[in-house]
N, C-alpha and C positions, 0 to 999 in steps of 0.2 A: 401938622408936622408929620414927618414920615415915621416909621414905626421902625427903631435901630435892630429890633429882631428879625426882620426881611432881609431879603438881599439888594443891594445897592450896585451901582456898578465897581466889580474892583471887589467886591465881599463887603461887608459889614464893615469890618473893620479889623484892627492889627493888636493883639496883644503882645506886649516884649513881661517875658519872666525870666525872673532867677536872683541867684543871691545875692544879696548888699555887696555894692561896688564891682559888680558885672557890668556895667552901662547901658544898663534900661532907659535913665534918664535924658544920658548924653545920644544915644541913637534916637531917642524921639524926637529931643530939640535940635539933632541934625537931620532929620528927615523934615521937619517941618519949615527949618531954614533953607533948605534944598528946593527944596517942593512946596511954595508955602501955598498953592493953588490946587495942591493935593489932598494933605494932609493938615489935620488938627487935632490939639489932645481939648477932650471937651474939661468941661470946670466938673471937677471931684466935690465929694460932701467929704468931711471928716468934723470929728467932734475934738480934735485935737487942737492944742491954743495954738492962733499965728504966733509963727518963727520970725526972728529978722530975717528979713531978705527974701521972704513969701509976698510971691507976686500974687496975681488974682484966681492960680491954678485949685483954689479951694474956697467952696463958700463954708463957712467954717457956723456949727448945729451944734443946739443943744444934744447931750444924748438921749434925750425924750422923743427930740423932733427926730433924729435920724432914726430912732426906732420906729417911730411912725412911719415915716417915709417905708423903712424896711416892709412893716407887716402890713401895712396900704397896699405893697408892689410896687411901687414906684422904682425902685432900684434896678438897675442891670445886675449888678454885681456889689456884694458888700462883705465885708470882713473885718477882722479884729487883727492890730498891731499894737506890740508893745502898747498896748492897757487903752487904744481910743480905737474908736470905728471909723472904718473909709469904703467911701463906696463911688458911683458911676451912676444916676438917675438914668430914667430914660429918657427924660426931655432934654437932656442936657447932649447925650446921645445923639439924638434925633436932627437938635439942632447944628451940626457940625455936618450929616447928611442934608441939609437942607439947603447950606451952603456950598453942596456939590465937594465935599471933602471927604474924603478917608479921615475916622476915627482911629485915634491912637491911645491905647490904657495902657498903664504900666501897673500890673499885680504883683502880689504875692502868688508865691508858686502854688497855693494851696487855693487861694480864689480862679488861677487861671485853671487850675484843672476841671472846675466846675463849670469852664465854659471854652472845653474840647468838644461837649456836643452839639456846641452852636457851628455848624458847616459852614458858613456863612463867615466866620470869624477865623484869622490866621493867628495862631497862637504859636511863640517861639519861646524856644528855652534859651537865655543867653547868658552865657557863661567865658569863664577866663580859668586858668591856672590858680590854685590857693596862695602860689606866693604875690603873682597877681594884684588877686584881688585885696590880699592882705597891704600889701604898699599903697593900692588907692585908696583903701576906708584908714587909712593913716595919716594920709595927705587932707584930709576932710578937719573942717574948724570942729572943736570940740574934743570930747571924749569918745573913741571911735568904738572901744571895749571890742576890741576885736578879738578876743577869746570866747566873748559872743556870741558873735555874729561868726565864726568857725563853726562854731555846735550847731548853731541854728543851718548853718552852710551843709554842713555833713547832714543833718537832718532833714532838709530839703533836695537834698542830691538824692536821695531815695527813691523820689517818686520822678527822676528825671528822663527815665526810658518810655513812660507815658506819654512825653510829649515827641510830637512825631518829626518837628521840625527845632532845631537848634543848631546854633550860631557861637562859633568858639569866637569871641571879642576879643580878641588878643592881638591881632594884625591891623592892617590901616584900617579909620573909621569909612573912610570912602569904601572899601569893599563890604566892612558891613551894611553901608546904608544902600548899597548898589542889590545885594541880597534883599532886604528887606524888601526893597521898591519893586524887584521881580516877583515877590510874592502877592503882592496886590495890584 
């Protein structure tokens, strides 16, 4: 398998960050539906319990085994979310290079920052307006606690002049995915 910390053609690969209800999600599963011969998002670990309506985008770890995994190195990238761990192996990486594809991760703004010093990897800040973003995580099934997810917003916006490329999501998704795609 190829080693996801090299360069590939196109870079490594693409992270999309930013706050809950920015559309990290919606622009990867529209680049991948666009481009399905381009891009893929590889299968994430997380120790968190399947949701309904979770497809196969996590193979889903004790938190023993994802610690292991962690302190072995096996991980690209891993972090803590609201109380479970998620993370990005590198075989899982690897394999989405292998199949001649651009890898697509969607972080937390606090994991993608740890991996600005990978050059190799395009990392965006993607963002919307607070009112925004507040009407889409309202629109979402559940309890959105979107007084939450503001603090955590405001709290996250802090370290956003870090990143060197970002993408205000507010306008048609075609122009965002049309940025994205020129960047890799």
């Amino acid at each position: 398998m190829a080693d996801p910390r090299t360069t590939s053609a196109g870079g490594a690969g693409l992270i999309l960050t930013g706050p809950r209800g920015a559309g990290k999600t919606t622009l990867a599963r529209e680049l991948m539906t666009a481009h399905p011969d381009r891009f893929a998002q590889p299968v994430g670990v997380t120790t968190r319990a399947p949701r309904a309506g979770d497809g196969a985008e996590y193979r889903y770890l004790t938190e023993a085994h994802f610690l292991g995994m962690r302190d072995a190195g096996q991980l690209f990238v891993h972090s803590g979310y609201a109380g479970s761990y998620y993370g990005f192996a590198y075989d899982d990486i690897a394999a989405v290079h292998d199949e001649g594809r651009t890898p697509i991760l969607t972080l937390t703004p606090r994991a993608a920052l740890e991996q600005l010093a990978s050059p190799d990897w395009r990392v965006v800040w993607v963002d919307a307006a607070d009112g925004e973003l507040d009407q889409r995580l309202a629109q979402r099934p559940g309890d959105p606690r979107i007084a939450e997810e503001q603090a955590r917003r405001t709290e996250d916006r802090v370290i956003t002049e870090r990143f060197p490329r970002r993408l205000d999501n507010t306008g048609r998704l075609t122009d965002s995915v049309d940025y994205l795609v020129g960047l890799c």
